[in-house]
PLY file of the C-alpha trace (Angstrom):
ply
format ascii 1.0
element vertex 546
property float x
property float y
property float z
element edge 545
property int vertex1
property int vertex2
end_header
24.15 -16.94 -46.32
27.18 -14.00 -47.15
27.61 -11.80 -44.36
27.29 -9.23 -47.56
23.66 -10.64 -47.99
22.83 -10.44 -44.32
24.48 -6.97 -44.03
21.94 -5.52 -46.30
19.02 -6.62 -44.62
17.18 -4.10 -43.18
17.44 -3.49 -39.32
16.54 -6.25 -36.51
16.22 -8.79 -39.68
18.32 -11.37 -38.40
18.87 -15.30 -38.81
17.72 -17.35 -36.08
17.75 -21.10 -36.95
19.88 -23.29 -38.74
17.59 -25.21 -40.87
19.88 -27.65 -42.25
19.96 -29.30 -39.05
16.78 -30.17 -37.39
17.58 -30.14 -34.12
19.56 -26.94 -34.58
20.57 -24.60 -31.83
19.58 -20.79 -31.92
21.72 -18.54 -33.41
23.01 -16.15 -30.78
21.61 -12.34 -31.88
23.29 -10.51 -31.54
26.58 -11.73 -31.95
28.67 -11.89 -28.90
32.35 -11.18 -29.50
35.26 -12.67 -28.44
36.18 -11.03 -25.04
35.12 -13.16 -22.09
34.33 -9.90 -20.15
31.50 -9.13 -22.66
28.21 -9.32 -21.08
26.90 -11.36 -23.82
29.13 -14.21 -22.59
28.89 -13.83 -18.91
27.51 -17.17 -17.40
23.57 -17.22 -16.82
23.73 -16.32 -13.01
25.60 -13.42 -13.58
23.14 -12.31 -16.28
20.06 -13.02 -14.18
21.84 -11.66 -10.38
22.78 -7.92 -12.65
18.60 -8.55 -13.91
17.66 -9.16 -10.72
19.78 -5.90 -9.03
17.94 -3.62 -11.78
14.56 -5.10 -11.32
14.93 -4.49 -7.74
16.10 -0.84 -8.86
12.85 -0.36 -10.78
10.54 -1.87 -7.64
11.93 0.91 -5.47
12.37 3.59 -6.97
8.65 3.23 -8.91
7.39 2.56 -5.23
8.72 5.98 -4.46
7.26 7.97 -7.15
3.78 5.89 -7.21
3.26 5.95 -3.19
3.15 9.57 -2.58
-1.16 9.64 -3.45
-1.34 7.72 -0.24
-0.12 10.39 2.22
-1.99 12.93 0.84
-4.50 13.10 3.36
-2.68 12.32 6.41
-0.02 14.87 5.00
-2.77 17.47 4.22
-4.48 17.49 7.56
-0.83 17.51 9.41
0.68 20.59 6.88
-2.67 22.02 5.68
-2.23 21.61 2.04
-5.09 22.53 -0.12
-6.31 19.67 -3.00
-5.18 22.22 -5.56
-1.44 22.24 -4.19
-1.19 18.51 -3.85
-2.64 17.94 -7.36
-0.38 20.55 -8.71
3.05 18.80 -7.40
1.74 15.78 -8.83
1.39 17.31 -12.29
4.93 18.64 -11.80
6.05 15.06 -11.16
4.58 14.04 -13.96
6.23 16.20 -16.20
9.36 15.79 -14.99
9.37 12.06 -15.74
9.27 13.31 -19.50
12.21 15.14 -19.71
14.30 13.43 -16.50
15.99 11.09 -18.90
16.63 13.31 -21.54
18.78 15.13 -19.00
20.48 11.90 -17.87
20.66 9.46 -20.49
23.85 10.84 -22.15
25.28 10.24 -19.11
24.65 6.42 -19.37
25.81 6.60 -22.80
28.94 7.91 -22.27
30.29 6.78 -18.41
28.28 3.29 -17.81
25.02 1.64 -16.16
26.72 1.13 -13.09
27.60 4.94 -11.63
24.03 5.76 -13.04
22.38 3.43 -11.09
24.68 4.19 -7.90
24.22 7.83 -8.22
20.14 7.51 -8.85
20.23 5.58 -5.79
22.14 7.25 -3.48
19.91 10.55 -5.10
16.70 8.83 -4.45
17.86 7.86 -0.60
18.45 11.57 0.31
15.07 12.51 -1.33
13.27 10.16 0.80
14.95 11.45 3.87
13.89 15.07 2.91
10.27 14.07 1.96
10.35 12.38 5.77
10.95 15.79 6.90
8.99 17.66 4.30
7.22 20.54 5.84
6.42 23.59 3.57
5.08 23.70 -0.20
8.73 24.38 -1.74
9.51 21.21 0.20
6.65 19.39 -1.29
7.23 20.61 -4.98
11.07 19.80 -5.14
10.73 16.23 -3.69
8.06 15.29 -6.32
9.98 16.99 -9.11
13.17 15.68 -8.67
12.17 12.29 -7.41
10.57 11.65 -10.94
13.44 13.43 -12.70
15.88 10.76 -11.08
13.19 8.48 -11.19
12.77 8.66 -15.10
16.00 6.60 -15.42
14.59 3.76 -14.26
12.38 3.49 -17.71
15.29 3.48 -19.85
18.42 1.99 -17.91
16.81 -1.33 -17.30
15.78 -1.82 -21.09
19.65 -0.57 -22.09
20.63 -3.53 -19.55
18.50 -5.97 -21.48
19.92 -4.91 -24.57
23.23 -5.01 -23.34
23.16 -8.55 -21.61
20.48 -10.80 -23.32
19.83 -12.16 -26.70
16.92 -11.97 -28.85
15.22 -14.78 -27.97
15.61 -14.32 -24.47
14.77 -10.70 -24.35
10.69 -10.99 -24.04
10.39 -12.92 -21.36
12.83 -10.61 -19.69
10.94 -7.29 -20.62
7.79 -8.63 -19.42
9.20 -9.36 -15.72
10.60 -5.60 -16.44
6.68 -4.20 -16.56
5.21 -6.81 -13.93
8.27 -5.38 -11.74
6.89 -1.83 -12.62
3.19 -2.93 -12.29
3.96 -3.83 -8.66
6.11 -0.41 -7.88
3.03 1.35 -9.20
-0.27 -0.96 -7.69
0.77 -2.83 -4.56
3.66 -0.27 -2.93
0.68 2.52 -2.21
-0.92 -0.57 -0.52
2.11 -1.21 1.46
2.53 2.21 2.27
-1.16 2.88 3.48
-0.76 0.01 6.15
2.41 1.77 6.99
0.68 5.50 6.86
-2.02 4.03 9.42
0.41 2.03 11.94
3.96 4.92 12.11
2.44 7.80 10.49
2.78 8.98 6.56
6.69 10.17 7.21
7.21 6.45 7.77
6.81 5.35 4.38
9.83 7.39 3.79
11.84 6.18 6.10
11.14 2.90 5.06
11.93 3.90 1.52
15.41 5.48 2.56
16.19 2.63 4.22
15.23 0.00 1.65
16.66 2.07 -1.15
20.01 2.63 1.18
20.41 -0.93 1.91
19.89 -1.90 -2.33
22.59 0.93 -2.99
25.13 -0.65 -0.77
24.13 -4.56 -2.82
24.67 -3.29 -5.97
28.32 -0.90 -5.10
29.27 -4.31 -4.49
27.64 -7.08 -6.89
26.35 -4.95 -9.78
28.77 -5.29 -12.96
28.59 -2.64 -15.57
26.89 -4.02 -18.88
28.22 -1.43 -21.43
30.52 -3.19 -23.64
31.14 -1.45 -27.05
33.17 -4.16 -29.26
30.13 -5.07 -30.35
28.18 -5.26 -34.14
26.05 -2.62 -36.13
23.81 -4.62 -37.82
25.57 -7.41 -39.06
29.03 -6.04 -39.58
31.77 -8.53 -37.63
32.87 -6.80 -34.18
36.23 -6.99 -34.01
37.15 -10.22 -32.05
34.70 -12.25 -33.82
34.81 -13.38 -37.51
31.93 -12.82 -40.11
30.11 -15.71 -41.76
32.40 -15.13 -44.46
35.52 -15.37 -42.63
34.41 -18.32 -41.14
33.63 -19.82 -44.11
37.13 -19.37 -46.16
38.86 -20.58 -42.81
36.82 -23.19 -43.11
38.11 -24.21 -46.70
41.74 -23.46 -45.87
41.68 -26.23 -43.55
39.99 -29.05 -45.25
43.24 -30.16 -46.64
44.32 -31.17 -43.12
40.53 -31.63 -41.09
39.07 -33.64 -44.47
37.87 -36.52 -42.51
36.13 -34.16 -39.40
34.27 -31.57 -42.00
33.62 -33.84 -45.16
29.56 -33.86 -43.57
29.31 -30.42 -43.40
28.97 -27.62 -46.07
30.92 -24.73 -45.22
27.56 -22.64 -44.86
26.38 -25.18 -42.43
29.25 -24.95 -40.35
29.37 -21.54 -40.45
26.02 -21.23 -38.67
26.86 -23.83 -36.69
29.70 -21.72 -34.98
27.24 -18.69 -34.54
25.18 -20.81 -32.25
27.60 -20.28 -29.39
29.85 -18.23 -28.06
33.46 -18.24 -29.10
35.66 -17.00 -26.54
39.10 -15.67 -26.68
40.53 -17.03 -23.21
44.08 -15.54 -24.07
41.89 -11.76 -22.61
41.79 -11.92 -19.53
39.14 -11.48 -17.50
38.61 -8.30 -15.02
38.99 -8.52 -11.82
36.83 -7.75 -9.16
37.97 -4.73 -7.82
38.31 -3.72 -11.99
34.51 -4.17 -12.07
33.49 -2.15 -9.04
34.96 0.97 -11.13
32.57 3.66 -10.54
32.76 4.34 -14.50
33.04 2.64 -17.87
36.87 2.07 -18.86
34.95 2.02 -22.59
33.84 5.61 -21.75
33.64 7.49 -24.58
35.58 10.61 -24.87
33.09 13.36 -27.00
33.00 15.33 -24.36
30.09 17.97 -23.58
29.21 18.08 -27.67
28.67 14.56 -26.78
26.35 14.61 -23.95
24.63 17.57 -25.78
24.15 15.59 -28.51
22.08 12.85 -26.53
19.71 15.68 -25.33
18.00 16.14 -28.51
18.69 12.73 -30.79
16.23 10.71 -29.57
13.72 13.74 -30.43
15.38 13.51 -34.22
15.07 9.62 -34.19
11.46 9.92 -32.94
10.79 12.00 -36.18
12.85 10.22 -38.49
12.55 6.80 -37.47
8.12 5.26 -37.59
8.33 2.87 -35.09
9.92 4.92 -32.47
7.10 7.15 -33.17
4.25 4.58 -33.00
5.55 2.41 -30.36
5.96 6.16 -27.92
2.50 6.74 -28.87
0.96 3.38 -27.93
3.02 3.09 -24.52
1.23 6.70 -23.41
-2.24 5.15 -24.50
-1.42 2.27 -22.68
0.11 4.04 -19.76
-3.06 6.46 -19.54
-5.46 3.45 -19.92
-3.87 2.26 -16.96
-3.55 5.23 -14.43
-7.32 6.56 -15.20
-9.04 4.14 -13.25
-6.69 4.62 -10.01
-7.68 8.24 -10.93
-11.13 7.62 -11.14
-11.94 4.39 -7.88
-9.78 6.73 -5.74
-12.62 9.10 -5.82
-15.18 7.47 -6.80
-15.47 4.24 -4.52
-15.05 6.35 -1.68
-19.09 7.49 -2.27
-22.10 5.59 -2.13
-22.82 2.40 -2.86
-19.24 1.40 -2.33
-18.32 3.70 0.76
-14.47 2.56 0.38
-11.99 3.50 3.37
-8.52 4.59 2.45
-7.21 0.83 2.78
-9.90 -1.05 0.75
-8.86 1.53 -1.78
-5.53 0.80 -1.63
-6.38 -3.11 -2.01
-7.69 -2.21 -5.69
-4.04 -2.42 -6.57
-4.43 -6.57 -6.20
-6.41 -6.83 -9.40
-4.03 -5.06 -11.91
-1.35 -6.82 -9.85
-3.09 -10.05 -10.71
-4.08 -9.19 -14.35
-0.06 -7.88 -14.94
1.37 -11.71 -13.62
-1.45 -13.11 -15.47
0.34 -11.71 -18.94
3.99 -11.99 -17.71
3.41 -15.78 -17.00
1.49 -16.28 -20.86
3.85 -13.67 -22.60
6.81 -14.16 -21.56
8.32 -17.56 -22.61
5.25 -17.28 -24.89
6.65 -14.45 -27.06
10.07 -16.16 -27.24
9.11 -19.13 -28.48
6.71 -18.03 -30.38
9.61 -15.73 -32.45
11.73 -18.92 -32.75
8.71 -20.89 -34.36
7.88 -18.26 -36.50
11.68 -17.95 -38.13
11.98 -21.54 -38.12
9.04 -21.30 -41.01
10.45 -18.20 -41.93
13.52 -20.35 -43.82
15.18 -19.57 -40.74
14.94 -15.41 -40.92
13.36 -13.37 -37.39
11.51 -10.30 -37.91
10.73 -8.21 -35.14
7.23 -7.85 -36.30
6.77 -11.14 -35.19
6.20 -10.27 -32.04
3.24 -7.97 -32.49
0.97 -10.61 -33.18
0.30 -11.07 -29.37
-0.27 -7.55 -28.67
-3.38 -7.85 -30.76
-4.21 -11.00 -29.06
-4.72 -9.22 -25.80
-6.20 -6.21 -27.22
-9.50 -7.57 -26.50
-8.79 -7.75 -23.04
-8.24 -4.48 -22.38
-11.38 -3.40 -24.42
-13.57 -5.34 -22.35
-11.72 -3.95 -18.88
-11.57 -0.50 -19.56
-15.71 -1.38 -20.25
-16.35 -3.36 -17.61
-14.71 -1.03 -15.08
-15.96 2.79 -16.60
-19.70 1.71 -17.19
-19.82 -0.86 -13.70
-18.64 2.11 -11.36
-20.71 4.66 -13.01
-23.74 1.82 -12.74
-23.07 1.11 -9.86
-22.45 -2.10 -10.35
-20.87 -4.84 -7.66
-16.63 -3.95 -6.48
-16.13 -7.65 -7.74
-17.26 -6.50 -10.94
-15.38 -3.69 -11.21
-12.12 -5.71 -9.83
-12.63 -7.79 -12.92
-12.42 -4.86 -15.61
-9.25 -3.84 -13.71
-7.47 -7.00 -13.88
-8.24 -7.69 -17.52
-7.60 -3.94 -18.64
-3.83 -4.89 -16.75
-4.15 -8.69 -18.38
-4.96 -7.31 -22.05
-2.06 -3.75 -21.32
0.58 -5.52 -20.30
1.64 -7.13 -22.92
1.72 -4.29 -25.28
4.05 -2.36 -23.17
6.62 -5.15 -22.77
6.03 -6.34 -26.73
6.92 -2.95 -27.72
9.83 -2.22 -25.77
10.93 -5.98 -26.97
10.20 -4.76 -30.72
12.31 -1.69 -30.60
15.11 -3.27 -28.94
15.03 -6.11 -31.66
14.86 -3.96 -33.93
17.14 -0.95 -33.27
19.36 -2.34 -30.84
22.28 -0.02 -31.09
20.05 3.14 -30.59
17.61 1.78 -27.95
18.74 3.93 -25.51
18.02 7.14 -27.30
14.85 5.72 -28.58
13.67 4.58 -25.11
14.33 8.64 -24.38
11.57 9.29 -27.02
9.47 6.63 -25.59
9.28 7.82 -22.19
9.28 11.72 -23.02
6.20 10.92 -25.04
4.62 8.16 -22.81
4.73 10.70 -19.58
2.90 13.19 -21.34
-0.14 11.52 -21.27
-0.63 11.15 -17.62
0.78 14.76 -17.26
-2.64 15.70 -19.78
-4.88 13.17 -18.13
-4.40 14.96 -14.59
-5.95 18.24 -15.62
-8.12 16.78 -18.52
-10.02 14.55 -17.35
-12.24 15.86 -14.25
-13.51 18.23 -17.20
-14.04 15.28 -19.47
-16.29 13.68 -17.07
-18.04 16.43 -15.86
-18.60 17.56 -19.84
-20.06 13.79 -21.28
-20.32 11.45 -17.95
-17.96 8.83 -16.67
-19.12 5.78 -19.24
-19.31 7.68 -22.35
-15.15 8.84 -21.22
-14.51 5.22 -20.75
-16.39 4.23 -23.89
-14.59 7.19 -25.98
-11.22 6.02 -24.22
-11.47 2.54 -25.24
-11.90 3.52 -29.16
-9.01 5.37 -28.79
-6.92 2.70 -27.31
-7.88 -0.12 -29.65
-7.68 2.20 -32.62
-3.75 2.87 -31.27
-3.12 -0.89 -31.21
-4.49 -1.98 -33.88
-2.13 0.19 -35.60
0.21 -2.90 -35.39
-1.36 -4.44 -38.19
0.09 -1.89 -40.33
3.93 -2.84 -39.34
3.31 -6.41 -39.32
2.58 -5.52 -43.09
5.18 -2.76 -43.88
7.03 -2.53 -40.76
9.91 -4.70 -42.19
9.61 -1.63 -45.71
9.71 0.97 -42.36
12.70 -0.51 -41.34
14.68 -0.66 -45.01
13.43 2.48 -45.42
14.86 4.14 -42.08
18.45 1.65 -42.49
20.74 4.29 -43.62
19.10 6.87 -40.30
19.57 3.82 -38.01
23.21 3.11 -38.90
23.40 6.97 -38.34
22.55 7.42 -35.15
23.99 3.95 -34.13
27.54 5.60 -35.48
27.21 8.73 -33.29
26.06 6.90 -30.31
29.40 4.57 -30.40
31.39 7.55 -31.77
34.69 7.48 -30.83
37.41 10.89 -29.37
39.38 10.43 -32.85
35.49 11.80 -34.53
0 1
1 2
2 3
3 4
4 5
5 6
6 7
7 8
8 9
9 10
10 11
11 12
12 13
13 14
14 15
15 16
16 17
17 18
18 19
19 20
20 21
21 22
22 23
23 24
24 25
25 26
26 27
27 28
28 29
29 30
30 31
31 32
32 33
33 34
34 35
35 36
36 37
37 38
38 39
39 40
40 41
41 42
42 43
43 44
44 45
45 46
46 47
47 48
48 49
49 50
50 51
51 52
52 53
53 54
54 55
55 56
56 57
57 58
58 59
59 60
60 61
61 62
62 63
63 64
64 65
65 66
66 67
67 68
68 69
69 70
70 71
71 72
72 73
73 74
74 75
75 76
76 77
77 78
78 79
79 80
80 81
81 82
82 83
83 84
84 85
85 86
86 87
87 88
88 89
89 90
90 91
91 92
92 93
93 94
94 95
95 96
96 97
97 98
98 99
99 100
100 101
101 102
102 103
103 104
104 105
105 106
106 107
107 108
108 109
109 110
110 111
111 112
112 113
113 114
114 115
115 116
116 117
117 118
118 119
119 120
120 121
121 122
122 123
123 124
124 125
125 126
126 127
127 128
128 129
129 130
130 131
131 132
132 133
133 134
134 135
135 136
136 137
137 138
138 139
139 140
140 141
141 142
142 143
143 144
144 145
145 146
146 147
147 148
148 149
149 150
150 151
151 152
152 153
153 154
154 155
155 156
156 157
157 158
158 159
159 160
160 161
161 162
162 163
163 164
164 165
165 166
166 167
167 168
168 169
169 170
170 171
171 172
172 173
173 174
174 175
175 176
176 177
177 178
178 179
179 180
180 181
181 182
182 183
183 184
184 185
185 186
186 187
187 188
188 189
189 190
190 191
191 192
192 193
193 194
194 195
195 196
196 197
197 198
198 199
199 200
200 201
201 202
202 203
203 204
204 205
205 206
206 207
207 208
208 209
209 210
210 211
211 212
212 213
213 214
214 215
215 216
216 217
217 218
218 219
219 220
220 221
221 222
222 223
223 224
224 225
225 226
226 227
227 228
228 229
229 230
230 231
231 232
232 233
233 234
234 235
235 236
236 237
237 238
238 239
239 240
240 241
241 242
242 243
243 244
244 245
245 246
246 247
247 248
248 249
249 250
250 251
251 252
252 253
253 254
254 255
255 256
256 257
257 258
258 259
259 260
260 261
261 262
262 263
263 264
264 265
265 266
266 267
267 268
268 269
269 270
270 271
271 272
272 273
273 274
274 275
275 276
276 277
277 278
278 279
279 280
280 281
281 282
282 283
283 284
284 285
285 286
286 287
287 288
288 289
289 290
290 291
291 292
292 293
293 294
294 295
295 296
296 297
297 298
298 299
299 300
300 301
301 302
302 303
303 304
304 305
305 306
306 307
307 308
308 309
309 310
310 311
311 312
312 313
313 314
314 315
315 316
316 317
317 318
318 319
319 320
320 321
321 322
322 323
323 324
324 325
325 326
326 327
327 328
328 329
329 330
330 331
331 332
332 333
333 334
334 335
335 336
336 337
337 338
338 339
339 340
340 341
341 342
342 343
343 344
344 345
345 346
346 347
347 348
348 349
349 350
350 351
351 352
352 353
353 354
354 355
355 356
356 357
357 358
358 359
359 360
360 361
361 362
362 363
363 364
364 365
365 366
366 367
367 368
368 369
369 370
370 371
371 372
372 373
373 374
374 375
375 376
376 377
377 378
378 379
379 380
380 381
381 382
382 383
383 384
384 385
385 386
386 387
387 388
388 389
389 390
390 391
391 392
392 393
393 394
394 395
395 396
396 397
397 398
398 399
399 400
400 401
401 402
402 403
403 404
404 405
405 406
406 407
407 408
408 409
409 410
410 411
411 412
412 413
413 414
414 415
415 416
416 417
417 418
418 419
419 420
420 421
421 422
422 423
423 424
424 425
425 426
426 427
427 428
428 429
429 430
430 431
431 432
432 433
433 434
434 435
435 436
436 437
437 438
438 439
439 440
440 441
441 442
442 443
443 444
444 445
445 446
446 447
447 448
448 449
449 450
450 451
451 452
452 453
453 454
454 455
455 456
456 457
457 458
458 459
459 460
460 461
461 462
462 463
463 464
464 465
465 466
466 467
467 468
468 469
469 470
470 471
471 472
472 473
473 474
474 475
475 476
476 477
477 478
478 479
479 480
480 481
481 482
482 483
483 484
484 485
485 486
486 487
487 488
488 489
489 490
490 491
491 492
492 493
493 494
494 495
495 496
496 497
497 498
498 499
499 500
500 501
501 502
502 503
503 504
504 505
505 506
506 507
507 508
508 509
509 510
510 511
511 512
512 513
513 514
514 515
515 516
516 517
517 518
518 519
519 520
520 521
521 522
522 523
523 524
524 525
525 526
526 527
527 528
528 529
529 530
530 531
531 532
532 533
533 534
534 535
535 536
536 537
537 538
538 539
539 540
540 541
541 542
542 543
543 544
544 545
């Protein structure tokens, strides 16, 4: 296969197996170039201890933004807020997780990971201090908004890590530990931090975050590598460092005169592909050294200045439009997101009344079933969805399209139709808490692989503008809590808590079974939207000389 041929195919279509060998390694997607300092070629425990750093990340600083519910009332009867007032900073959170990383992204984009993450940290540490000593409303209101607008950052720079340091057929199982990660920050830290709001008082949990989220920003000043490396490939062009298929192919044949009796087995195709199994490393470059990678920005920075970082603001809006997937894939994340958070909404309130009579702790242990139901689908998924990609290309003549991995979101789609069921119509029946724990932890069993599928999809599929389309995804996926907050007391008050939960689950299956539609023209979507991908993809590496 040319490189010409494979240059042309449309976005994310790559080649996967070998099939002229049958025990055949996988071909490494994308390609890693040449440089021993690009993160593509870093040994596996670096890979996994930088995963592990920015999982940890995403636990604490989604354990700040999610535990704030569980003061509430302890924080009310000590300040004297009103319902409306607490409810109305959590709305403001809300919306400022939509645009947090528009504001910040570029910033990632054009300095690094690495001072992103340190600054978010070291932000997030002196918010928890101030929400420890939080006394009046103003207080209250600019914690929760600029907690979430730090916060945001946490939904893209992890998958822009991913991207940046994993292949493709690694990259599922590594997205789904991504949302279990964020499953726990969201259902079992307000359980730790009612236990803690009982035994020190609810300006505790704070000072347990500062500290927690000080001590993780001192670990990763000193162990977390930047992953932004930019002598990399759009879309099957050779980065420079490594040589295309073809290249590879006519060196190949120049040297047959003197290699005859080591090659004469191999086509030069074959042992072109052959070579793209692993990773060919230049070790005349030398590799950084340590005090190099504690930099506190990219060297690779790019130099467009504030057009540049102005830029970043609104693209991922324009890819959004121009680009289906994006579109779709932002969509079903806020269905997913809102299928999610309305039951907490709902047993936080409900449960507390007859026949269940809940106190504030057995409420909090209702985070255990969509913590269960979330490592329930991370343990199938994960490897699942990788090797399930690598079976499919192997009978694909060898070829991986991303739509291959949408197959399992509909798997699970039943599961979170018959939890969203279970749970609406058992609490508004009355039915048993065991019962109700059950519709939980499949809603969480059948959601969670949707959210991690379709991050995996997109950055398959349009690796080289994830970042910007992860924007898109998150502006769009935060609005629908933001709506649900105000909407849905109404809702239920207007047509009764099963027929909401009934209505709601139409919607939500209606959303995902929209995949069938690009696992039959998503791989048209993506010719169609080549020449807008390479765009964007261009302006995002864009260099000063531009």
């Amino acid at each position: 296969m040319s490189s010409t041929q494979e240059s042309s195919w449309a976005p994310g279509t790559v080649r996967l197996k070998d099939l002229h060998d049958k025990n055949s390694e996988i071909i490494l997607q994308p390609q890693p170039s040449a440089n021993p300092n690009d993160p593509l070629n870093w040994p596996a425990w670096r890979k996994y201890l930088n995963f592990t750093l920015a999982s940890l990340y995403v636990l604490l600083v989604f354990s700040l933004v999610n535990m704030v519910t569980v003061t509430w009332s302890s924080m009310a009867e000590e300040l004297g807020f009103s319902e409306a007032i607490l409810n109305d900073s959590y709305a403001a959170g809300c919306g400022a997780l939509s645009v947090g990383a528009v504001i910040l992204l570029p910033f990632a984009l054009k300095y690094g990971r690495r001072p992103l993450y340190l600054f978010s940290l070291a932000v997030q540490c002196g918010i928890s201090i101030w929400s420890a000593k939080l006394r009046t409303v103003g207080d209250l209101m600019g914690v929760n908004v600029l907690e979430c607008i730090i916060g945001a950052l946490c939904e893209v720079m992890v998958q822009m890590t991913v991207a940046d340091v994993f292949f493709v057929h690694e990259r599922g199982l590594m997205n789904s530990i991504y949302i279990w990660i964020y499953i726990i920050g969201a259902s079992l830290a307000p359980l730790a931090a009612g236990y803690v709001t009982d035994s020190q008082g609810w300006r505790w949990v704070w000072w347990w975050s500062a500290i927690l989220i000080g001590a993780l920003l001192v670990v990763m000043f000193f162990m977390y590598e930047e992953t932004k490396f930019e002598d990399r490939t759009i879309d099957g062009l050779p980065s420079p460092g490594r040589p295309s298929q073809e290249d590879q192919s006519t060196n190949q044949a120049e040297g047959e005169s003197k290699e005859k009796c080591e090659i004469s087995s191999l086509s030069k195709e074959t042992e072109a592909e052959i070579e793209l199994t692993r990773a060919k490393i230049d070790h005349t470059i030398p590799i950084k050294p340590y005090r190099a990678k504690l930099a506190l920005w990219s060297s690779t920075s790019s130099g467009g200045s504030l057009r540049y970082l102005i830029r970043h603001s609104y693209q991922p809006f324009l890819i959004c439009w121009n680009i289906p997937a994006v579109l779709y894939m932002s969509i079903l994340n806020g269905a997913i997101i809102a299928a999610l958070l309305m039951p907490i909404t709902v047993y936080s309130i409900y449960m507390t009344l007859p026949p269940y009579n809940f106190t504030p702790s057995q409420i909090g242990l209702m985070g255990l079933p969509a913590f269960i139901g979330t490592l329930i689908a991370t343990l199938l998924c994960g490897h699942l969805s990788d090797w399930l990609i690598v079976r499919m290309a192997r009978n694909n003549g060898g070829i991986y399209e991303p739509e291959m991995r949408l197959w399992l979101i509909l798997a699970f789609t039943p599961f979170l139709a018959a939890g969203l069921l279970m749970f609406g119509i058992g609490i508004d029946k009355g039915m048993s808490w065991q019962f109700v724990c059950v519709g939980l932890g499949l809603a969480s069993l059948g959601g969670t692989p949707a959210m991690s599928l379709s991050l995996t999809y997109l950055t398959d599929a349009y690796t080289e503008i994830i970042s910007d389309s992860l924007v898109a995804v998150v502006f769009v996926k935060n609005l629908f809590p933001t709506i649900l907050v105000f909407a849905l007391a109404p809702w239920i008050d207007g047509v009764g808590l099963s027929n909401v939960f009934i209505t709601f689950t139409v919607i939500c299956v209606v959303i995902l079974l929209g995949n069938i539609v690009f696992l039959v023209y998503g791989k048209r979507f993506r010719a169609g939207s080549a020449d807008k991908y390479r765009y964007y993809a261009a302006r995002t590496l864009e260099t000063p000389s531009r």
